[in-house]
C-alpha positions as CSV (number, residue, x, y, z in Angstrom):
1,X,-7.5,-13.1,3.4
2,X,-4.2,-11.7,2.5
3,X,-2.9,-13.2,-1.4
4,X,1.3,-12.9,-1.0
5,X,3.1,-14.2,-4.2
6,X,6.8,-13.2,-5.4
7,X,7.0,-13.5,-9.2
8,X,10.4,-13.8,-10.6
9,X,11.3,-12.5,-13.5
10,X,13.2,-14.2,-16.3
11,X,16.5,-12.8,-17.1
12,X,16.2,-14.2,-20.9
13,X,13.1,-12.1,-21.7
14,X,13.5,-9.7,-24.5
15,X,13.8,-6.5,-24.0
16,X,11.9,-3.2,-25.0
17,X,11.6,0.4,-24.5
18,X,15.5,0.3,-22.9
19,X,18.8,1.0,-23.9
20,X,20.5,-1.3,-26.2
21,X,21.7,-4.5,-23.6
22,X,21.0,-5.0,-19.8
23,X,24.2,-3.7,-18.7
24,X,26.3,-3.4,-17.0
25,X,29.6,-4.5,-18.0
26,X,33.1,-2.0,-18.6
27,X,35.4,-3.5,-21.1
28,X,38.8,-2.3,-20.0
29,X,42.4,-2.4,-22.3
30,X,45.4,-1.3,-20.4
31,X,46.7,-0.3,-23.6
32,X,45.7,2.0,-26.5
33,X,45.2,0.6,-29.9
34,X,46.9,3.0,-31.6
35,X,49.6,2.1,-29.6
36,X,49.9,-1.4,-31.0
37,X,50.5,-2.4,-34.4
38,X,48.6,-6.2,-35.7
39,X,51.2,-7.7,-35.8
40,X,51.9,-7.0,-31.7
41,X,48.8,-7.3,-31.2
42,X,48.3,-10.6,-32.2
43,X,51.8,-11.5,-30.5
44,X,50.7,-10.1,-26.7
45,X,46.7,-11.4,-27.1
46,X,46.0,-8.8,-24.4
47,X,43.3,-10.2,-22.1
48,X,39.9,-8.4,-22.0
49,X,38.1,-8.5,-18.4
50,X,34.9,-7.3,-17.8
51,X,34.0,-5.7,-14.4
52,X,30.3,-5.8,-13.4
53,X,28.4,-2.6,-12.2
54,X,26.4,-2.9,-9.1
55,X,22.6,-4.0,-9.6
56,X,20.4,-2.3,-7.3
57,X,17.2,-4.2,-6.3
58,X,14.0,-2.5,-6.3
59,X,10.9,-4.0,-4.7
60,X,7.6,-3.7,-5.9
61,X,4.3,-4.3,-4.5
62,X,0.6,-4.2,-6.3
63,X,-2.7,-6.1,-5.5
64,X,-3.2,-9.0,-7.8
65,X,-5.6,-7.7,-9.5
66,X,-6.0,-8.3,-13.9
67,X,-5.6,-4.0,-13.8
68,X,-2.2,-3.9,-11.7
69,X,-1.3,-7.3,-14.2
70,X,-1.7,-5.7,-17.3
71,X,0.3,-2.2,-16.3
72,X,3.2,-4.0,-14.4
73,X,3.3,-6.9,-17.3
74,X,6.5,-4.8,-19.3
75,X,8.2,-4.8,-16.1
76,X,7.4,-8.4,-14.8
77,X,8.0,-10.1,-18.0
78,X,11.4,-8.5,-18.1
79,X,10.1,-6.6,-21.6
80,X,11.0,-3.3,-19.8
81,X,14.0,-3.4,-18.4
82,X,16.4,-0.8,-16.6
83,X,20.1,-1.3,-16.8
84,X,21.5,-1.3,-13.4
85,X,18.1,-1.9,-11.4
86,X,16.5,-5.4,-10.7
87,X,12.6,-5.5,-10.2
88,X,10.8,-7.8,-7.5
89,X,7.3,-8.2,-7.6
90,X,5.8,-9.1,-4.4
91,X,1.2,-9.4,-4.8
92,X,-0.8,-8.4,-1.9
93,X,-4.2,-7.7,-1.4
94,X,-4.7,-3.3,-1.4
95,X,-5.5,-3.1,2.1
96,X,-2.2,-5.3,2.9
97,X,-0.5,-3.0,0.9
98,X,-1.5,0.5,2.5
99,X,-0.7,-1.2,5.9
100,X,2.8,-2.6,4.7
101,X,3.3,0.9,3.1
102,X,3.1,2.8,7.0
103,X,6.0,0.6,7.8
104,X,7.9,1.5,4.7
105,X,8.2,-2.4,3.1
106,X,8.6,-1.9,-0.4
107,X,10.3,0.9,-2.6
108,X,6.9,1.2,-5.1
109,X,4.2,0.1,-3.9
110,X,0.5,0.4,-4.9
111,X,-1.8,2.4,-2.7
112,X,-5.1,3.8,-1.9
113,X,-5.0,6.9,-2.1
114,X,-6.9,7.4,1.2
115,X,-3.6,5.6,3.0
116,X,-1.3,8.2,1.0
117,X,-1.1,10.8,4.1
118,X,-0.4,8.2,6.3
119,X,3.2,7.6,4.2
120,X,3.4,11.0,2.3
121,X,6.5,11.9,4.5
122,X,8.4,8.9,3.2
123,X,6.7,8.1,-0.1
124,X,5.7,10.4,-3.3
125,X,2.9,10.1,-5.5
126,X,4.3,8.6,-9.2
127,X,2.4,10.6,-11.9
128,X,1.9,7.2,-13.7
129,X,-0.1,4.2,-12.9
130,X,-3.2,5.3,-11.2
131,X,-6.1,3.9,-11.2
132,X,-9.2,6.5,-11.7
133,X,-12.7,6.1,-12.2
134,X,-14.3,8.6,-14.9
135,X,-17.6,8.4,-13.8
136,X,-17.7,4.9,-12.0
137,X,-16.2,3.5,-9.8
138,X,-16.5,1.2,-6.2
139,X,-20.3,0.2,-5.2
140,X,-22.8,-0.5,-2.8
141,X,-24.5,-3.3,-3.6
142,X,-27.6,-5.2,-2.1
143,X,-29.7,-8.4,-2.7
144,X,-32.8,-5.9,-2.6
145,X,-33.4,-1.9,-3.4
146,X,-32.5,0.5,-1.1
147,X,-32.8,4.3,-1.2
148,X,-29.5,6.6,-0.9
149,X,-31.5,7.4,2.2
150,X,-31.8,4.2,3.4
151,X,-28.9,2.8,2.5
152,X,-27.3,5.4,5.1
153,X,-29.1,3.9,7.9
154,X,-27.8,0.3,7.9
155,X,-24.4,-1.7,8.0
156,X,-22.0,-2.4,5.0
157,X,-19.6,-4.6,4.7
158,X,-16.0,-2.8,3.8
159,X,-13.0,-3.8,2.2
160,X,-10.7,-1.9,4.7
161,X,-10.7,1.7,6.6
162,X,-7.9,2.8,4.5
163,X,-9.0,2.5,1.3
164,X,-10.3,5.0,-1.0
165,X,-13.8,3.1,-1.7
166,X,-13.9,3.3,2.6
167,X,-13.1,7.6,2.2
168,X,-16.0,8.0,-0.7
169,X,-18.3,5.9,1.1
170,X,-17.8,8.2,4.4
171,X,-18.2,11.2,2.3
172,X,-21.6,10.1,1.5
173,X,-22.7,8.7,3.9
174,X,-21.1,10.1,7.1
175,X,-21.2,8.2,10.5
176,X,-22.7,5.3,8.3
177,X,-21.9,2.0,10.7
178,X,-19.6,-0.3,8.6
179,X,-17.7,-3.7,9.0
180,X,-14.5,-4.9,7.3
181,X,-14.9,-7.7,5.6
182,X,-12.1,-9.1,2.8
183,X,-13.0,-7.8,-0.1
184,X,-13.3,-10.8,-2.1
185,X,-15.8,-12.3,0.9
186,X,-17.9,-9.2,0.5
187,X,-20.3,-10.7,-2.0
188,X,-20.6,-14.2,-0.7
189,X,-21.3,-12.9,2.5
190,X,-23.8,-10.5,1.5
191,X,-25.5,-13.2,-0.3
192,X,-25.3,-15.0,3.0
193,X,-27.4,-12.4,4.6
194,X,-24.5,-11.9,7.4
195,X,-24.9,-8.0,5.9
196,X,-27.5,-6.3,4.1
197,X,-25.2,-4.2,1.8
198,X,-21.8,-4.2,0.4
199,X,-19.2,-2.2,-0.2
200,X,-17.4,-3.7,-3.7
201,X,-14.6,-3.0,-5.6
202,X,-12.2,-4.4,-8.2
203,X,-14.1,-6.7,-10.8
204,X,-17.2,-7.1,-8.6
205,X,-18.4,-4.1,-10.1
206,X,-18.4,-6.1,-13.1
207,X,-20.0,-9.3,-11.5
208,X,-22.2,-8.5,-8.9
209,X,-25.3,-8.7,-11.1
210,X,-24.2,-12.4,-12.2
211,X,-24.9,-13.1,-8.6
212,X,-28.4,-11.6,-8.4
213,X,-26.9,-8.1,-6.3
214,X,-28.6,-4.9,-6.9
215,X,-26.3,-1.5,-7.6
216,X,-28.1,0.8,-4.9
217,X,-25.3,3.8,-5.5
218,X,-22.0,3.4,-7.7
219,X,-19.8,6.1,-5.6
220,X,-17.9,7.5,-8.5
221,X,-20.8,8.5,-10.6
222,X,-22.1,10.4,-6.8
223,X,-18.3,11.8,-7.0
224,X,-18.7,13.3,-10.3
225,X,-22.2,14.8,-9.8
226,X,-20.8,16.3,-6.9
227,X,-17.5,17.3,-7.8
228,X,-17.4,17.1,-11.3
229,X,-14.2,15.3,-11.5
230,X,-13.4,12.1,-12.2
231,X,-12.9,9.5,-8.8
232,X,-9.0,8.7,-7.8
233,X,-9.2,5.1,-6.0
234,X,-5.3,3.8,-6.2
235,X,-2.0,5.0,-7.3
236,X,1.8,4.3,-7.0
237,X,4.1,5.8,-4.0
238,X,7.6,5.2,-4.4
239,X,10.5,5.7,-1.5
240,X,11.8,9.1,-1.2
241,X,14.9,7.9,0.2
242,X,15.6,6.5,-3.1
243,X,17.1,9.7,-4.6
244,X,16.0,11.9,-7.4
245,X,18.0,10.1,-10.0
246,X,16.5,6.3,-9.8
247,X,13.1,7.9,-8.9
248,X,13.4,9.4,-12.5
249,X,14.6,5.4,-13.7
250,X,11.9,3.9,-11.9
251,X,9.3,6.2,-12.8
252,X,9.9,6.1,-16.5
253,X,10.3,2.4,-16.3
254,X,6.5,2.4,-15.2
255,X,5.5,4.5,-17.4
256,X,7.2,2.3,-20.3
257,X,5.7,-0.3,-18.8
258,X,2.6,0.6,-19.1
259,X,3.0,1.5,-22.7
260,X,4.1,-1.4,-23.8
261,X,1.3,-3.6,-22.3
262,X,-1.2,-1.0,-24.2
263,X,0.6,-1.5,-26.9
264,X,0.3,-5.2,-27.0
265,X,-2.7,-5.2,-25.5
266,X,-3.3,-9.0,-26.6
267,X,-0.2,-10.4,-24.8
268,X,-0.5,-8.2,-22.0
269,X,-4.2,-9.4,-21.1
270,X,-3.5,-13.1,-22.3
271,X,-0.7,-12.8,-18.9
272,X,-3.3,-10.8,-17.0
273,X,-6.1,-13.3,-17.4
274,X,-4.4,-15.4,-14.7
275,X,-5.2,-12.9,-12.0
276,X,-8.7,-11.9,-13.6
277,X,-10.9,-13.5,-10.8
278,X,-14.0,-15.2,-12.8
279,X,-13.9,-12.8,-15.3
280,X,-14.0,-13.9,-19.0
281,X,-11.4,-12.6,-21.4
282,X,-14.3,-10.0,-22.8
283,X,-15.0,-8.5,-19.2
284,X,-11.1,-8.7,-18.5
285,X,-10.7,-6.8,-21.3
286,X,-13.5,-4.6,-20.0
287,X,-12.1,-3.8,-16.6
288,X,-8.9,-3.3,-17.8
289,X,-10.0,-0.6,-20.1
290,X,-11.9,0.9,-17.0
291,X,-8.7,1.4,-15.1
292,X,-5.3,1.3,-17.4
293,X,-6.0,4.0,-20.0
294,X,-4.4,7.5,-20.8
295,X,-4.8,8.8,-17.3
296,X,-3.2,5.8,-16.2
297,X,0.1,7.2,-18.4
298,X,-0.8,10.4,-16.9
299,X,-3.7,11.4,-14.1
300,X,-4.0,15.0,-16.2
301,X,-4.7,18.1,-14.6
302,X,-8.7,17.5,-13.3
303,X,-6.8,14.1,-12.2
304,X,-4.6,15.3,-9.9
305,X,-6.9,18.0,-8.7
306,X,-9.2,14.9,-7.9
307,X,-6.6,13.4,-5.8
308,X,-6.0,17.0,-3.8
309,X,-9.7,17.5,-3.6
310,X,-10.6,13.9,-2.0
311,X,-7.9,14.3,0.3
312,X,-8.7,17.6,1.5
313,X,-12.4,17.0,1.6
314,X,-11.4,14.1,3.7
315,X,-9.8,15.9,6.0
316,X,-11.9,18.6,6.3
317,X,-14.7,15.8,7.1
318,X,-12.1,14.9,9.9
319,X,-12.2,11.1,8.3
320,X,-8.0,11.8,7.6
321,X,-6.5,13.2,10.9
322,X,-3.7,14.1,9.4
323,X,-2.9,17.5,6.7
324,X,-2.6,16.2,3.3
325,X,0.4,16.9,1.3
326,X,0.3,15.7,-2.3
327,X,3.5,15.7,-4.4
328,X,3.9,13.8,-7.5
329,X,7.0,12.8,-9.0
């Protein structure tokens, strides 16, 4: 089930974290001041006209998800603002969005980061708004226990071949038989008995014991214990063909964005509640800690050797056909 909404945002929001004003007006005299005494200036009342710079639209894509909510909230909310560049906000589900991403949709757009070599020849990695899991991160789950060992023998319910949860789940468990499944039908169906296993991600890994599911392996502690870094599931690609200078806009943009929503944590969850899925304001608070933190300002160093390492190991495991080439911006 694909979720497509276009939030627009209000143009009489206040602003933060920008320069004074929106924009992007030039006030133009054809003569000087000094040139004019009061007394003539009163007499001509020289018209003023204002000219009005180009606005350049950027569009921008994220799951709706409370996580993605809470870090785009500055910019969606018009409290961040860029002079000279207008936001759209367009919601899709993750594995919509690494699929819309290959066919170059959107100028920033959230991905796995298991889809990333598909698009790194037209997108780069922004260093802000990951989402990374420091010692947790997606699940299998199961109405009954399973061993690791025999979990690896049956079928699992997916929430899509490209996403990360999909790469971490083959480096476990390779050759494991699998079957996509939306991943907010995962647990119904699993419940249903159509599978015996699930492969969960987003708040489910806070809710899946409220619906009597059993954890059977939680993929990023596995990743840490064998890796000893923390687990890189989503981050932001932006357009190279943008150009180095609003790259830089719209990077620190996110980055402010992001900010300002930790920094008014209360408002920024009380607008991310509406995308929360089930979850109470204390677990929506929760998972929102999880997964918009300080490495979501920055992954760090052992972040963004994550990324390479999952990507190469990926590779190397022949589940990513193509040579990954990670650049950040």
């Amino acid at each position: 089930m694909n979720v497509e909404t276009q939030l627009a945002a209000s143009p009489f929001a206040p602003s933060t974290y920008t320069a004074d004003g929106d924009a992007a007006s030039r006030v133009s005299t054809p003569h000087s001041a000094f040139e004019l005494s009061l007394s003539n200036m009163q007499e001509l009342m020289i018209p003023m006209s204002t000219v009005s710079a180009p606005v350049r639209e950027i569009a921008v894509a994220h799951s709706p998800d409370s996580d993605d909510a809470f870090m785009f909230y500055g910019l969606a909310t018009n409290k961040v603002r860029v002079p000279g560049l207008h936001f759209t906000h367009t919601l899709c589900d993750i594995e919509t969005l690494n699929q819309k991403a290959q066919e170059g949709v959107y100028d920033v757009t959230a991905v796995s980061f298991h889809a990333y070599p598909y698009i790194q020849d037209s997108y780069a990695l922004m260093s802000c708004g990951g989402s990374v899991g420091d010692g947790y991160g997606p699940m299998i789950v199961s109405p009954r226990p399973f061993s690791q060992t025999e979990i690896k023998k049956i079928k699992i319910a997916v929430p899509g071949k490209l996403t990360t949860a999909y790469l971490a789940l083959m480096l476990f468990a390779p050759g494991i038989e699998v079957e996509v499944v939306p991943f907010d039908q995962i647990i119904p169906q699993v419940l249903e008995g159509k599978y015996e296993a699930g492969l969960i991600i987003h708040e489910g890994q806070l809710t899946y014991g409220k619906s009597g599911l059993q954890r059977v392996v939680d993929l990023g502690k596995w990743w840490q214990k064998v890796t000893g870094l923390p687990l890189p599931l989503g981050g932001n690609a932006i357009r190279r063909s943008l150009g180095a200078e609003t790259i830089a806009s719209v990077s620190q943009a996110l980055r402010d964005s992001i900010q300002y929503a930790i920094d008014h944590r209360d408002e920024a969850l009380a607008y991310a509640m509406q995308f929360a899925r089930d979850l109470d304001t204390q677990l929506a608070d929760k998972f929102v800690g999880m997964y918009v933190n300080e490495r979501t300002l920055d992954y760090g160093d052992d972040g963004r050797e994550a990324v390479r390492r999952l990507l190469d190991m990926g590779h190397k495991a022949g589940i990513i056909p193509i040579t990954p080439r990670v650049q950040w911006v």
